[in-house]
Structure formats: C-alpha cells, structure tokens
C-alpha positions in Angstrom: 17.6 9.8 29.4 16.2 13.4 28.7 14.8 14.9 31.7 11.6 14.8 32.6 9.0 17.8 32.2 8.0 19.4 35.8 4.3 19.0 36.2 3.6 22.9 35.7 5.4 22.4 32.4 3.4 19.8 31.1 -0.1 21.1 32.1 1.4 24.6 30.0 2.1 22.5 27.2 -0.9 20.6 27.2 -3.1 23.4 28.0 -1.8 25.6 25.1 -2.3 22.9 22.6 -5.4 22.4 23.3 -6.7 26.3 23.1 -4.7 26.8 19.9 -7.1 23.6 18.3 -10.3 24.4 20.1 -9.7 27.4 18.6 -9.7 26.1 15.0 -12.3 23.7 16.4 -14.6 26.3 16.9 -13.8 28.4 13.7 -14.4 25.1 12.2 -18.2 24.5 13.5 -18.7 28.5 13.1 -18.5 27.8 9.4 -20.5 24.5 9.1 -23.1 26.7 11.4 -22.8 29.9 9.2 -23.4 27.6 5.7 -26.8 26.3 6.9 -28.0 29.8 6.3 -27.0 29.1 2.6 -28.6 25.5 2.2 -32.1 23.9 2.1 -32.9 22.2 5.2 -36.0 20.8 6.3 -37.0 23.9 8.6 -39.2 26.7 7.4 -36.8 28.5 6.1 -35.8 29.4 2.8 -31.4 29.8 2.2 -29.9 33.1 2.0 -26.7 34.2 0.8 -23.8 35.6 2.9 -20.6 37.2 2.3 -18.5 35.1 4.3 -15.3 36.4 5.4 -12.2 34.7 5.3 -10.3 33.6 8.5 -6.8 33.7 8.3 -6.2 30.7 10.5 -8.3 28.7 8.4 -6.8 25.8 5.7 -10.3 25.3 3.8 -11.7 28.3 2.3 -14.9 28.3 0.4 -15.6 31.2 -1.3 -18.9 32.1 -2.4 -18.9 32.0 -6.2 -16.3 29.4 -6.8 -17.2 26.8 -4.5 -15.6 25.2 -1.8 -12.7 22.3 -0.8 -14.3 18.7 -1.0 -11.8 16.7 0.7 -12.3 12.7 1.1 -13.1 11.0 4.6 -10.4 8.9 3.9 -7.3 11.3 3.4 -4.2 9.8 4.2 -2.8 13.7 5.4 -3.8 17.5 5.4 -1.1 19.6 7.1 -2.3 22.0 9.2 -0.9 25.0 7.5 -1.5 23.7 4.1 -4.5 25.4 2.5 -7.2 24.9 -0.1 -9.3 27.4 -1.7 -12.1 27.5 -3.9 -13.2 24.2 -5.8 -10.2 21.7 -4.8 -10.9 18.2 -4.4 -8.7 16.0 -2.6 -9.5 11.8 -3.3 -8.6 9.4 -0.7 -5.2 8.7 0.0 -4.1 11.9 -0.8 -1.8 14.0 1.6 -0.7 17.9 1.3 1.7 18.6 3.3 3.0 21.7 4.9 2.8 25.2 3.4 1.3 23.7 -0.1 -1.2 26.1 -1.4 -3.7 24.6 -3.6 -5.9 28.2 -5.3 -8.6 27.6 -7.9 -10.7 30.8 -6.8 -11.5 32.2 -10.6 -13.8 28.7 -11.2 -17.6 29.3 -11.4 -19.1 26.8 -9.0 -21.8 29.0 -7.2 -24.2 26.0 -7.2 -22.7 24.9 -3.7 -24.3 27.8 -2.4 -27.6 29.1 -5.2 -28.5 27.0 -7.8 -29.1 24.0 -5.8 -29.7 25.4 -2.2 -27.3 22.3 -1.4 -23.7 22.1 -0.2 -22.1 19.4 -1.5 -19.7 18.2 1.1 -19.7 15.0 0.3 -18.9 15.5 -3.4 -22.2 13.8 -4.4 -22.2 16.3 -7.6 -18.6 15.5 -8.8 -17.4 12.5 -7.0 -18.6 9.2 -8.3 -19.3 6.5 -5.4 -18.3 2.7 -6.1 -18.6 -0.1 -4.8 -15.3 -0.8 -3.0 -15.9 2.7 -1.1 -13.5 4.2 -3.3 -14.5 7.4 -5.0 -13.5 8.6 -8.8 -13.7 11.8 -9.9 -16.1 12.7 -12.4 -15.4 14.5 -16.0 -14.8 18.4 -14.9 -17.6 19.9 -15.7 -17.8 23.0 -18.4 -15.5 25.8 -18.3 -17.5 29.4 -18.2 -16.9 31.2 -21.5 -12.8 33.0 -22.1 -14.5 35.9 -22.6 -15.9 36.0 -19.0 -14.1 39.3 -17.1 -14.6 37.1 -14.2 -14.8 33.5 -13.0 -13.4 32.1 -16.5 -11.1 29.2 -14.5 -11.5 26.1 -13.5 -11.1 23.5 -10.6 -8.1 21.1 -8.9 -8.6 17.4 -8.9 -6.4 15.8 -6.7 -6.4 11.7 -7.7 -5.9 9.3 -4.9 -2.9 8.1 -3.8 -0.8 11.0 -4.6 1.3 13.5 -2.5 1.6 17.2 -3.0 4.3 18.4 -0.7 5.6 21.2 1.5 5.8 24.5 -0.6 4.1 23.5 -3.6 1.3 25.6 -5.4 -1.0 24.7 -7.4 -3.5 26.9 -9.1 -6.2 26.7 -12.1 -6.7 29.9 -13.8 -7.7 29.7 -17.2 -8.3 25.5 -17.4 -8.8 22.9 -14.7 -5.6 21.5 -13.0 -6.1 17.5 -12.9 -3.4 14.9 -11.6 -4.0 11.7 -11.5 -3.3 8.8 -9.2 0.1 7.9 -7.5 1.8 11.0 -8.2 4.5 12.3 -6.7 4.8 16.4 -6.5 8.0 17.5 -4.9 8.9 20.5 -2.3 8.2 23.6 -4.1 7.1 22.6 -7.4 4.3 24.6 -9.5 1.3 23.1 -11.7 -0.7 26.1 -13.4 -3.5 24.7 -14.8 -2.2 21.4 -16.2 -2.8 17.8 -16.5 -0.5 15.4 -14.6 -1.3 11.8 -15.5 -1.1 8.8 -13.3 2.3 7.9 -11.0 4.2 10.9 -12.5 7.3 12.7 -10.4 7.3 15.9 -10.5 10.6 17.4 -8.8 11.2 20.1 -6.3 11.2 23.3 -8.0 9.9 22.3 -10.8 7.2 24.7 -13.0 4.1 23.1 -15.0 2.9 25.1 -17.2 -0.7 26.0 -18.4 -2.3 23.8 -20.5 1.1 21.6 -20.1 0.0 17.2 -20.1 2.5 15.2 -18.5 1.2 12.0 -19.5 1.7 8.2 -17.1 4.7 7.4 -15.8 6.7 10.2 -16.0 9.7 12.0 -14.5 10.1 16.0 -14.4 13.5 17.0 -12.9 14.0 19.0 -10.3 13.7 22.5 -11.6 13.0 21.8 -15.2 10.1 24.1 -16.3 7.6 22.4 -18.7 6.2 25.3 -21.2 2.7 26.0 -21.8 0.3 23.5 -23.7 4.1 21.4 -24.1 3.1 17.7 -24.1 5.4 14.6 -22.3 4.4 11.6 -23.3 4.3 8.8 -21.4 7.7 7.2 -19.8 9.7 10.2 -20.5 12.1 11.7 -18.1 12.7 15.4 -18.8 15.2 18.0 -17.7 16.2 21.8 -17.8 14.7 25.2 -18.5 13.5 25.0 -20.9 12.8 21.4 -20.1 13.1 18.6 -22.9 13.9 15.3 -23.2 16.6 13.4 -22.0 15.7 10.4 -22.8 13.4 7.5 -22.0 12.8 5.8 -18.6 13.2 2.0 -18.2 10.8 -0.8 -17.1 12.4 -0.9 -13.4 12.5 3.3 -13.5 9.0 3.3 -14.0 7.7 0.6 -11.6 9.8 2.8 -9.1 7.3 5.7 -9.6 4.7 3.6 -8.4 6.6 1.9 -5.1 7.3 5.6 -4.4 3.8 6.7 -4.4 2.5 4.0 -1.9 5.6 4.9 0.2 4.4 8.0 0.7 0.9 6.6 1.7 2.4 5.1 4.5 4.6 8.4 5.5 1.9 10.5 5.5 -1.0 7.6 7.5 2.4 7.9 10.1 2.4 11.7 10.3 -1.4 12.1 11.3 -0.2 10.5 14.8 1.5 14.0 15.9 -1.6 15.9 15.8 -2.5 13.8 18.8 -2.9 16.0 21.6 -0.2 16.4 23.7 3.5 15.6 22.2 5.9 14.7 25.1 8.0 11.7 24.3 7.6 8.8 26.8 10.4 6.9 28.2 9.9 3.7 25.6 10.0 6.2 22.9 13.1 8.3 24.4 15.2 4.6 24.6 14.7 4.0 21.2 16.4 7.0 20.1 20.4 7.3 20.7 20.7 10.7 20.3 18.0 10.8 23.4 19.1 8.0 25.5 22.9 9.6 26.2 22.7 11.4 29.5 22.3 15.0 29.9 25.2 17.3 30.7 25.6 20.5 32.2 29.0 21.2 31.2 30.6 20.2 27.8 32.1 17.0 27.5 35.9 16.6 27.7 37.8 14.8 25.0 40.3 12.5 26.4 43.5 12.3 24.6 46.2 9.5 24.3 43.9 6.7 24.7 
C-alpha cells in the first residue's frame, strides 16, 4: 500500500488547491461583474464600454470587438489550460482538452457588447434551442467585407459530440472554421479556417488548410497537410504532404469513426472528476491498482538467482 499522507501534508495539498481555483474563481466573477458595465440591465443606468484587459490565467477571453466564447451548459470537458478567444462556440458534448488553443480574434461580433447592449451568454443570437434541450448552431452569420484592414475573419463552431485534443489550434482568419458533429481532432493538429463535416478524424499533426472542406466520414492521416480551398469528399481516407488520396474507406471503417467519437464522450464525462477538489487516492482506489498495492521499499529490491 502507498503510504499515507501526514496530516500537515494533506491540509498543504488541500489548501493550495483550493487558492490556486478561488483564485480563477474570483477572476472568473471579476469578469461577469466587470461585463455588466457593458450590458442593459434593468437599473438606471445606461452600458458603457471598457477596454478589458486580458488575464493571463484565464481560458475564456472575450475581446471587445470580436466577441466572446459561448460554451454549452452541457460540455462534456474544458481543460483547464485550454483556451478560447474571441467568438468560439463550443455545443454540448464537446471537450478540449489540454493546451488546445481555439483563436478567432479578427471576427466582427461587437454586438455582444454595442449594438445590442446584450451579452449573449447563452448563445440566444446564434444557438438555436430545440426541443430535446439540444442546441444547433445557427448559419454563421455574414463575413465583414475582404477589404476590411481589420476585423475581416470569422468565428469557430464547434458541433457536439466532438473532441479537439491536447495541442491542437484552431483559428479563423479570413473565413469561419466550422466542424461538425462526432469529430475526432488529434494531438496537435491545425484547422485554419476550414470546414470539417460530421464524424471526420483528423490525425495528430495534421494541417487543414484555409478554405479546405473535409466532407462526412472522413479520415486525414496523421501529418498529412490538406491545401487551401482542397476538397475531400466524403469516405475518403487521405495521406501525405501534400495530402491526397489513398483510397476509399469501407462500411466498417466508417461506422468506426462514429464508435470513436462517443468513446471519447465518455473519456472526457470521466476526466471532469479530477477537478474535484482535493486528489489524494483512497485506499479502495490504491487496491485496485497493482503498480500501487506492491509495498513500499526503502532500499532496492534484490533479484534472487538460481530459483
């Protein structure tokens, strides 16, 4: 059995997780605080506009003109170090894991703070509400003109059910970046303002290109790069740089993108319970695992020949 913390040990340990999250905790409700300056309310007073500073311990980061992260209640998983900036919207299900970077910061979506006087945390102006609870995202709305020095890009829409994991970026710079439901978007892969279709895999390292459409059921290979405004069509697997075909994906391939996607619902629903405060492992835990439940030794142990 691993031995036990000491009392002063766990209170440290305790103790210091809890002032590193009341920390973000409180950066958290300085913001929500801060953005009812910016929105109509029912008090007497009219919204102003602020220059809001970005924290650097922060993971959502709305930005004045190009709106802020919109990120459904029901989320299967939003690392902690993973961040969103500008207009990103994240659909249920979803989870982005650690050190993903998710930038569409050259949109023009100032109406969360100006035109409206409204934020729109609850994605009211872009998320469609149905019956069942789950949300759709609406048609992206209209791109400001090319010619525009500034602001000229577009949003992410993140579809629900898919996975975005550790490493990857994902930005929208001249177009919106859409992907669809189910799909799969391995370590350190790139989409630059491209449209990923519905229970695609897109493999580590692999680039997207912008205006590239990977269309349903798809399978990028790790490191292939797919060149700008290059189209896949659907049930495609594709490899290499530059990436082409290979050839085409069969019936059990492509039901296998879709088991992998719920899969990953599940991982990702499991991984939310080691934010829970705390973190020790308890003796029924610490049984369960052998590499745990050999005792401890002080001195190396000795291999016993001839036996």
């Amino acid at each position: 059995m691993p031995r036990a913390p000491s009392l002063v040990q766990h209170f440290r340990q305790v103790i210091g997780r809890a002032f590193r999250e009341t920390g973000q905790a409180l950066d958290r409700l300085g913001l929500r605080t801060a953005q009812l300056a910016a929105t109509k309310h029912d008090y007497y007073d009219d919204p102003c506009l602020f220059d809001d500073n970005l924290s650097r311990h922060r993971q959502l980061m709305p930005l004045l003109y190009s709106g802020k992260p919109i990120v459904h209640p029901h989320v299967a998983y939003l690392a902690p170090c993973a961040t969103l900036i500008g207009s990103v919207h994240i659909a249920s299900g979803c989870s982005v894991w650690y050190g993903a970077v998710l930038r569409a910061d050259e949109c023009l979506n100032a109406e969360v703070y100006s035109e409206n006087h409204q934020a729109i945390s609850d994605g009211s102006e872009l998320v469609e509400a149905q019956e069942d609870g789950e949300c759709q995202i609406k048609e992206p709305w209209k791109l400001n003109a090319k010619d525009s020095d500034h602001h000229h890009g577009g949003a992410i829409f993140i579809g629900a059910n898919t996975n975005v994991q550790d490493g990857c970026v994902i930005t929208s710079r001249i177009d919106h970046t859409v992907i669809g439901e189910g799909v799969t978007i391995g370590h350190l892969a790139q989409i630059h303002s491209a449209k990923i279709d519905d229970f695609c895999l897109i493999g580590m390292g692999s680039v997207i290109g912008e205006g590239a459409h990977v269309q349903a059921e798809c399978l990028i290979g790790a490191g292939a790069v797919i060149q700008p405004k290059q189209v896949v069509a659907s049930g495609e697997l594709w490899v290499g740089n530059p990436a082409r075909k290979l050839r085409d994906l069969s019936a059990k391939e492509r039901q296998r993108l879709h088991y992998q996607s719920s899969e990953y619902v599940g991982v990702a629903t499991h991984q939310r319970s080691v934010m829970a405060l705390g973190g020790n492992i308890g003796e029924e835990q610490a049984t369960s695992l052998p590499e745990l439940a050999a005792p401890l030794h002080d001195e190396p142990l000795k291999v016993q020949s001839g036996q």
